[in-house]
C-alpha positions in Angstrom: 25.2 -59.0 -97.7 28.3 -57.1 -96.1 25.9 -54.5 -94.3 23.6 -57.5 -93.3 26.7 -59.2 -91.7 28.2 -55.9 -89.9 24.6 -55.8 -89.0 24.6 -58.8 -86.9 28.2 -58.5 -85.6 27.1 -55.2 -83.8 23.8 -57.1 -82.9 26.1 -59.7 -81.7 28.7 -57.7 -79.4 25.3 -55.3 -77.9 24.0 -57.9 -76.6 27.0 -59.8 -75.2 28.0 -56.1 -73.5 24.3 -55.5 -72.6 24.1 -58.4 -70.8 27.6 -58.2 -68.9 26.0 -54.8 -67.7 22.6 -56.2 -66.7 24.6 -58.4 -64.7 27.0 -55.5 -63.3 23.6 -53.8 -61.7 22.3 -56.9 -60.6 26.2 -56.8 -58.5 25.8 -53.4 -57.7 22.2 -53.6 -56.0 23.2 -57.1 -54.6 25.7 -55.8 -52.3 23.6 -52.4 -51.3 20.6 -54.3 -50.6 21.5 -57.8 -48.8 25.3 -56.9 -48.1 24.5 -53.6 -46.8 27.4 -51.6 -48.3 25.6 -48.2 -48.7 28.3 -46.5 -49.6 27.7 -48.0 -53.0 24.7 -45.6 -53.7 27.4 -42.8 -54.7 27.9 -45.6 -57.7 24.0 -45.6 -58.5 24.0 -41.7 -58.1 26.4 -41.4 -60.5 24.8 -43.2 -62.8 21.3 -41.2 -62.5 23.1 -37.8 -62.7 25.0 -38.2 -65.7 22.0 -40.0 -67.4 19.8 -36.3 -66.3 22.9 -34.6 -67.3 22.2 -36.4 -70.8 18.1 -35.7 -71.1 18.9 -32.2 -70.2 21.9 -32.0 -73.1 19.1 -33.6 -75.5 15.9 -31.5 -74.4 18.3 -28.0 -74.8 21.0 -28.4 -76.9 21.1 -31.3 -79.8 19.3 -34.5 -80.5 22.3 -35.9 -82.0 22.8 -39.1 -80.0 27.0 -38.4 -80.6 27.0 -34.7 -80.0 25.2 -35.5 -76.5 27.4 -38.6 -75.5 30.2 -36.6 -76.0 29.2 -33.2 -74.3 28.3 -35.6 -71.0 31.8 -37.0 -71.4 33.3 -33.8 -71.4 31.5 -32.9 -68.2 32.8 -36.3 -66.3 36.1 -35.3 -67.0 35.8 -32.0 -66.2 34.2 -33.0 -62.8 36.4 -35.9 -62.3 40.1 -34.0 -63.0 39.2 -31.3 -60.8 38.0 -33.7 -58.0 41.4 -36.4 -58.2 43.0 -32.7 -58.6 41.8 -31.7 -54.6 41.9 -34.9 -53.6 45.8 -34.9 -54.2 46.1 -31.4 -53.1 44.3 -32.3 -49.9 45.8 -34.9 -49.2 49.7 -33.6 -50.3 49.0 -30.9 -47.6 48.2 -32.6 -44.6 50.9 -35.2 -45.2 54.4 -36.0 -46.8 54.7 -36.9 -50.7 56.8 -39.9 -49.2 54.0 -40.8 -46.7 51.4 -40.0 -49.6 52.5 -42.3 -52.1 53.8 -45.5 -49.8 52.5 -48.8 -50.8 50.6 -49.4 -47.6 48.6 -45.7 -48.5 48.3 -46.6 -52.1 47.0 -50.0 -51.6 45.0 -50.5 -48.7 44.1 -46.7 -47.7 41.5 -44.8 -48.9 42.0 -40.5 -49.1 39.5 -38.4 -48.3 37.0 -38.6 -50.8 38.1 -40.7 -52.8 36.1 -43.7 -52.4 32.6 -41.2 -53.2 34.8 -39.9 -56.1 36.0 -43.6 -57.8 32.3 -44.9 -57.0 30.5 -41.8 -58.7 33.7 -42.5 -62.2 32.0 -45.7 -61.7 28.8 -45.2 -62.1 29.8 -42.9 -65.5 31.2 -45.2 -67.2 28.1 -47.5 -66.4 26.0 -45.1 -67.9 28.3 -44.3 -70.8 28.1 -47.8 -71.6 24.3 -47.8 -71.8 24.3 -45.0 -73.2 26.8 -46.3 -76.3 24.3 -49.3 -76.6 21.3 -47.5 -76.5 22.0 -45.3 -79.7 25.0 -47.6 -81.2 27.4 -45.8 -80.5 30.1 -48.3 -81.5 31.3 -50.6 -84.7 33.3 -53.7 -85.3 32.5 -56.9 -83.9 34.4 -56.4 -80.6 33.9 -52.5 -80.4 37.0 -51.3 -78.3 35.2 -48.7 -76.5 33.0 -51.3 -75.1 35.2 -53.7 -74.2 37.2 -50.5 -72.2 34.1 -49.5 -70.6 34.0 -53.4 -69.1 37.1 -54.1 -67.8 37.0 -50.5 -66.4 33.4 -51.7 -64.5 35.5 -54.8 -63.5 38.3 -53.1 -62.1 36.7 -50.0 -60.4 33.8 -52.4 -58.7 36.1 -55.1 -57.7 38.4 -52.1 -55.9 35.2 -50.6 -54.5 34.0 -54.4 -52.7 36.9 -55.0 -51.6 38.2 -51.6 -50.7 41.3 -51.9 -51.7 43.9 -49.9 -54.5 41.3 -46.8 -54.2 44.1 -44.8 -54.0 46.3 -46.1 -56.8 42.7 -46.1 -59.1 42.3 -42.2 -58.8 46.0 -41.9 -59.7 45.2 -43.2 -63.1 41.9 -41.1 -63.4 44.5 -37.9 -64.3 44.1 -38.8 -67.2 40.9 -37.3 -67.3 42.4 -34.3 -67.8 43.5 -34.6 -71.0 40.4 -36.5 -71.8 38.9 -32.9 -71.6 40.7 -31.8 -74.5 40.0 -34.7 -76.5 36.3 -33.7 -75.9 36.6 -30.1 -76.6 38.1 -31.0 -80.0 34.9 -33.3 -80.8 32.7 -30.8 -79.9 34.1 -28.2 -81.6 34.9 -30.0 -85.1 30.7 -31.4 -84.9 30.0 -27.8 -84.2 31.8 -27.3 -87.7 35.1 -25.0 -86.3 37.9 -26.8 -88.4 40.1 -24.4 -89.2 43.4 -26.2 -88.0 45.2 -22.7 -88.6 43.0 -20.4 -86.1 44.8 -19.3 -82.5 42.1 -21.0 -80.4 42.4 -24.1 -82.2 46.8 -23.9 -81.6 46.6 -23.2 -77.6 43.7 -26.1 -77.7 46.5 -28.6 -79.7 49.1 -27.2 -77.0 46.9 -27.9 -74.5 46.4 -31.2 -75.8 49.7 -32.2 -76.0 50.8 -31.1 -72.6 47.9 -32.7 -70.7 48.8 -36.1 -73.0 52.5 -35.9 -72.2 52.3 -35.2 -68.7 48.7 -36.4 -67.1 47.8 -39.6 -69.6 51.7 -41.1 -70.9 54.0 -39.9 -68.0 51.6 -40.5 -65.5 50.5 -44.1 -66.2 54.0 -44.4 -67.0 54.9 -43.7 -63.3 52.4 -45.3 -61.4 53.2 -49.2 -63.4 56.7 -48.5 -62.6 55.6 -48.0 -59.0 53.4 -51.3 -58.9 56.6 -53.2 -60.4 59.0 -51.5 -57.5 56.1 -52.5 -54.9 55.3 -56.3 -56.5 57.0 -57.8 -53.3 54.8 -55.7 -51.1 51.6 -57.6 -53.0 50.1 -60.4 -51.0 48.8 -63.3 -52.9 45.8 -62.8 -54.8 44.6 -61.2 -57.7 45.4 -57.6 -57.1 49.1 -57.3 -58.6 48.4 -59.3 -62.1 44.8 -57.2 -62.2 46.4 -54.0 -61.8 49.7 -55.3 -64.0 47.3 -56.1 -66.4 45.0 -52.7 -66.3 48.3 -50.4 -66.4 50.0 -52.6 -69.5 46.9 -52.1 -71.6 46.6 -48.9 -70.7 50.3 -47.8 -71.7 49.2 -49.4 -74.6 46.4 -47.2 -75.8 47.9 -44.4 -74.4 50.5 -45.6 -77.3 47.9 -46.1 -79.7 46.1 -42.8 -79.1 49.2 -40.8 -78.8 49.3 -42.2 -82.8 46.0 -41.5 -83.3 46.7 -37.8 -81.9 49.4 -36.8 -84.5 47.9 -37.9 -87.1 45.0 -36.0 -86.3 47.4 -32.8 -85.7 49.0 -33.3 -89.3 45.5 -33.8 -90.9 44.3 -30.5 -89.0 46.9 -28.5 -89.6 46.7 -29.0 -93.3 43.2 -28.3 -93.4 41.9 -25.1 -95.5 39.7 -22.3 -93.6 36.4 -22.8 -95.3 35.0 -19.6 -94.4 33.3 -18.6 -98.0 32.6 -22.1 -98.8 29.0 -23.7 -98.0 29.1 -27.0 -95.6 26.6 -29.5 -95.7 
């Protein structure tokens, strides 16, 4: 009976989050076909490589549905910390980091780039969201991950038709750098390399740490203290108490995951090299 009713819980949430994505792509080729914003494409494209990225992951590597989800993570965050990385080194070059990061810049300007760049993050986690319900990727009757992935659709395409906060949205994809350590250490424990106590394993913790610390915590940290100092700058409308809203909860998994993250340092470094012992 319990299995039946987790059963029909995660039948329940797929198809509520299935649907709000049908209804995303409807959006999406809405406003490229009768609006005429082409520009969107770089959303559907996106989309299609990360999803070829996948087949290609599947047809040479593993046909483990998680293994492969999380290997095409790994390569979005790869991708996407080293283009916010030139985007701000671009842009920090040609200008002042007083002209760089004033409201007007932040809010209603657009760097170089970095429309193609939020649109293409876009389309990611569009796919990463099919790709979660496709193989069931997810648990719990309101599967966090999913409900990330949403409000992260919401936010991104709402920026992207309106053309406004692009800037202040590829501040917070910095993150993504640590996301790429988070990913290694996935891979590399469903690869079977546990031993907590190994070199490569310690710089991949310190690495960890340092990317959490300054380009996930301090970072988001920054940027809602910004918003706060700027609220007066906001015109009416939804923009302040959506991004207000976006930043709080995302101080508050970065909270959460911090947690998450030592836990998982204490369990790992406690672990026992299992070199002589047969896994699985």
């Amino acid at each position: 009976m319990a299995r039946g009713s987790h059963g029909r819980e995660m039948d329940n949430a797929g198809a509520f989050f299935m649907a709000t994505l049908i209804l995303w792509f409807v959006s999406i080729f809405f406003e490229i076909m009768f609006n005429k914003r082409t520009q969107l494409i770089y959303v559907l494209a996106g989309f299609c490589f990360f999803q070829i990225a996948n087949w290609v992951i599947r047809f040479w590597v593993s046909r483990d549905p998680l293994f492969v989800n999380t290997c095409v993570s790994l390569l979005h965050s790869s991708i996407t910390s080293v283009s916010v990385l030139s985007i701000l080194f671009n842009q920090f070059r040609d200008t002042s980091m007083t002209e760089m990061f004033e409201h007007s810049q932040l809010f209603g300007g657009t760097w170089p780039w970095a429309y193609q760049a939020l649109c293409i993050s876009c389309g990611y986690f569009a796919y990463d969201q099919w790709d979660m319900l496709q193989y069931r990727l997810y648990s719990g009757w309101i599967p966090s991950i999913l409900l990330h992935h949403m409000i992260l659709l919401i936010c991104f395409t709402l920026a992207l038709y309106r053309n406004v906060t692009i800037n202040y949205l590829i501040l917070t994809l910095i993150c993504e750098l640590h996301s790429i350590f988070l990913h290694v250490r996935k891979v590399r424990r469903m690869a079977g390399f546990r031993d907590g106590k190994a070199k490569i394993v310690r710089v991949e913790w310190f690495l960890n740490w340092v990317t959490f610390t300054v380009a996930r915590f301090v970072s988001h940290v920054l940027i809602t203290a910004k918003l706060l100092k700027d609220a007066s700058k906001f015109e009416k409308g939804v923009e302040l108490p959506l991004a207000l809203f976006g930043m709080v909860g995302m101080n508050l998994l970065n909270v959460c995951l911090g947690i998450d993250l030592f836990s998982a340092y204490k369990r790992e470094r406690n672990t026992q090299p299992q070199h002589h012992e047969r896994t699985e």
